[in-house]
C-alpha positions as CSV (number, residue, x, y, z in Angstrom):
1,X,128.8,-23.2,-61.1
2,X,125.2,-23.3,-61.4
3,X,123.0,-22.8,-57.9
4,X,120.4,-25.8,-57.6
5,X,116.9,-24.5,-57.4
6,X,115.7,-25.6,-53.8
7,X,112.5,-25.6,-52.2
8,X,113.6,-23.1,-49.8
9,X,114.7,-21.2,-52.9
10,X,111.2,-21.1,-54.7
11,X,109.0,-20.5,-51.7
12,X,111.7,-17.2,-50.6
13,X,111.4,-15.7,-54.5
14,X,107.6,-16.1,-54.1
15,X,107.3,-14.3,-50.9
16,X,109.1,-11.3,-52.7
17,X,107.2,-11.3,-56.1
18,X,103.8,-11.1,-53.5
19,X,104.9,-8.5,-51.2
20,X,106.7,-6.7,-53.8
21,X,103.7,-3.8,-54.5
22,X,103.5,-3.3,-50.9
23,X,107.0,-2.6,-50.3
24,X,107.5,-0.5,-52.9
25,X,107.3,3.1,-53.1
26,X,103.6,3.2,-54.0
27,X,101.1,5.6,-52.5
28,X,101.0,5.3,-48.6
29,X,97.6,3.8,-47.4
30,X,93.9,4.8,-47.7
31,X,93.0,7.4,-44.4
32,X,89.9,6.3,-42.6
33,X,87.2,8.9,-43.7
34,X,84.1,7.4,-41.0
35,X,82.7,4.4,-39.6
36,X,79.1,3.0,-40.3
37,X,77.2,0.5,-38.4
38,X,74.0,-0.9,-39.5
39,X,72.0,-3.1,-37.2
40,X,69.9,-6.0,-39.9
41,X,69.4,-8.1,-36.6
42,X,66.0,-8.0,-35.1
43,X,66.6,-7.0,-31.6
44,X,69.1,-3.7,-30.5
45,X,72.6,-4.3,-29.9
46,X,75.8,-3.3,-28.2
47,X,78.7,-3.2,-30.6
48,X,81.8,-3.0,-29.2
49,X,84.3,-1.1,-31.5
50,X,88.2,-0.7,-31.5
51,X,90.2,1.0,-34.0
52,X,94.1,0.8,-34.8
53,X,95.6,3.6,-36.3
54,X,99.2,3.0,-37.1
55,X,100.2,0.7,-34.4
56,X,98.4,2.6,-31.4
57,X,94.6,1.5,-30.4
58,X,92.8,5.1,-31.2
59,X,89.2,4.3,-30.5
60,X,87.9,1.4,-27.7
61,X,84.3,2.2,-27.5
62,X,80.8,0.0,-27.1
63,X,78.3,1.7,-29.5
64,X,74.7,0.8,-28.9
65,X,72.9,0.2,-32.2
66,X,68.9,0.1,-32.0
67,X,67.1,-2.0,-34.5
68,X,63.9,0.1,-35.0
69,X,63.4,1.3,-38.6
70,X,64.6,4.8,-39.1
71,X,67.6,4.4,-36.2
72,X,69.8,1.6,-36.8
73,X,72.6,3.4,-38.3
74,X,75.3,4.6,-36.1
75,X,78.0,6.4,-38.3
76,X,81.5,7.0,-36.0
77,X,83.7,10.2,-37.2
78,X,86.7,11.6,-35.1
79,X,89.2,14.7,-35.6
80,X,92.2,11.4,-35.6
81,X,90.7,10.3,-38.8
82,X,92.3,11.0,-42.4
83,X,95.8,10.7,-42.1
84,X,96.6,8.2,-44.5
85,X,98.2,5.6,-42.4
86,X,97.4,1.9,-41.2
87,X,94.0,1.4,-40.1
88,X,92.6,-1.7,-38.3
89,X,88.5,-2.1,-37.1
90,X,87.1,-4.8,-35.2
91,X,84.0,-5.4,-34.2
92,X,82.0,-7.8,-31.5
93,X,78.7,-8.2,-30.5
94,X,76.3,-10.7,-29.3
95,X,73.0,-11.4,-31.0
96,X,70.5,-13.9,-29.6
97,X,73.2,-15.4,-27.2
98,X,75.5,-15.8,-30.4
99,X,79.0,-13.7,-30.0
100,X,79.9,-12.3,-33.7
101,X,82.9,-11.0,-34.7
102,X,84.8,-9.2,-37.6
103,X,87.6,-6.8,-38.8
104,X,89.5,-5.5,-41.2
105,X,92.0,-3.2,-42.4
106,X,93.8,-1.0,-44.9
107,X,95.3,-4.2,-46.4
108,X,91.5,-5.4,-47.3
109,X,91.3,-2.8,-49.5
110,X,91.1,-2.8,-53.0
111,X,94.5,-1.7,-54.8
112,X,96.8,-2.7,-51.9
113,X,99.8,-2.9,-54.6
114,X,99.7,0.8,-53.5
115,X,98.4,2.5,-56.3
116,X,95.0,3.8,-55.4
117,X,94.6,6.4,-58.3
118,X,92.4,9.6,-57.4
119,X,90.9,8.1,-54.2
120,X,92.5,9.2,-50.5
121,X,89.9,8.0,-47.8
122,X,87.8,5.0,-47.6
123,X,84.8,4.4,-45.2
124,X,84.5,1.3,-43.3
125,X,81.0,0.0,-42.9
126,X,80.1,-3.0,-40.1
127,X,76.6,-4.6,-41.1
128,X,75.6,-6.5,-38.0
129,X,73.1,-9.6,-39.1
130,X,71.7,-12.3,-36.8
131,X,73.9,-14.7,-37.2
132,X,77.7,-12.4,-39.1
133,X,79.1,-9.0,-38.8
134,X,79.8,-8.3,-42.9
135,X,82.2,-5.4,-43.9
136,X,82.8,-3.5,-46.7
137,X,84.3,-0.4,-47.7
138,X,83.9,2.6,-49.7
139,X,85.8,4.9,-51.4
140,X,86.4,8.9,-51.6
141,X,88.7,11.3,-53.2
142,X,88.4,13.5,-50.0
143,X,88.9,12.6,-46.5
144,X,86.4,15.0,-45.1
145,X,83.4,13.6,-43.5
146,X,80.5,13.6,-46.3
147,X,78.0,17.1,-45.8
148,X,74.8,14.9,-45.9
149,X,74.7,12.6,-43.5
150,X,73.2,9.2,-45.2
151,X,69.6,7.3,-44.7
152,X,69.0,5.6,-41.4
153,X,66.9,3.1,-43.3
């Protein structure tokens, strides 16, 4: 006897074609090489920042961020960094009596099927505006901290 294709049916065989990549035995998440935040705003800022790693808070920390050419770029490195599990970052702030938010996570990044080729870390970048906190990521096939340190421009 032939099973009648429900609603139920469709929606459950959907749900396991889209979380098939992540449950499968692909490579385990990106590790979380450093954390940059750039102030665009036109007055300093406190940034509070909090970072998940795996399922425990690892980081819960307000960062101030100045907005004077040449010194708005805080970059965040710590020894708990690199293992290539789950990472979460959010970050708040207020700018000009506005509160701002954002996050994201290891699941934002690109090649989340779990196949991320050469690369092993990514850095997660915060850009704080007047009126959004933007992020972004990038990528590295090394989980060590970069040797230069980049432009506080």
């Amino acid at each position: 006897m032939r099973e009648a294709l429900t609603r139920r049916r469709v929606l459950a065989a959907c749900g396991a074609v889209a979380t098939a990549g992540c449950l499968s035995g692909g490579d385990p998440p990106l590790g979380l090489q450093q954390i940059e935040i750039t102030n665009y705003a036109d007055t300093d800022v406190t940034v509070d920042v909090t970072v998940v790693k795996g399922e425990e808070i690892v980081y819960d920390s307000t960062i101030p961020v100045e907005s004077e050419h040449g010194h708005r770029v805080v970059q965040i490195r710590r020894d708990w960094m690199g293992d290539r599990v789950y990472y979460e970052g959010r970050f708040s702030t207020v700018v000009n009596g506005q509160r701002l938010e954002a996050s994201s996570d290891s699941f934002a990044l690109v090649g989340d099927d779990g196949d991320y080729g050469e690369m092993a870390c990514f850095a997660l970048h915060a850009d704080v505006y007047p009126d959004e906190i933007l992020t972004a990521h990038g990528y590295s096939d090394t989980c060590e901290p970069p040797t230069t340190e980049t432009s506080t421009e």
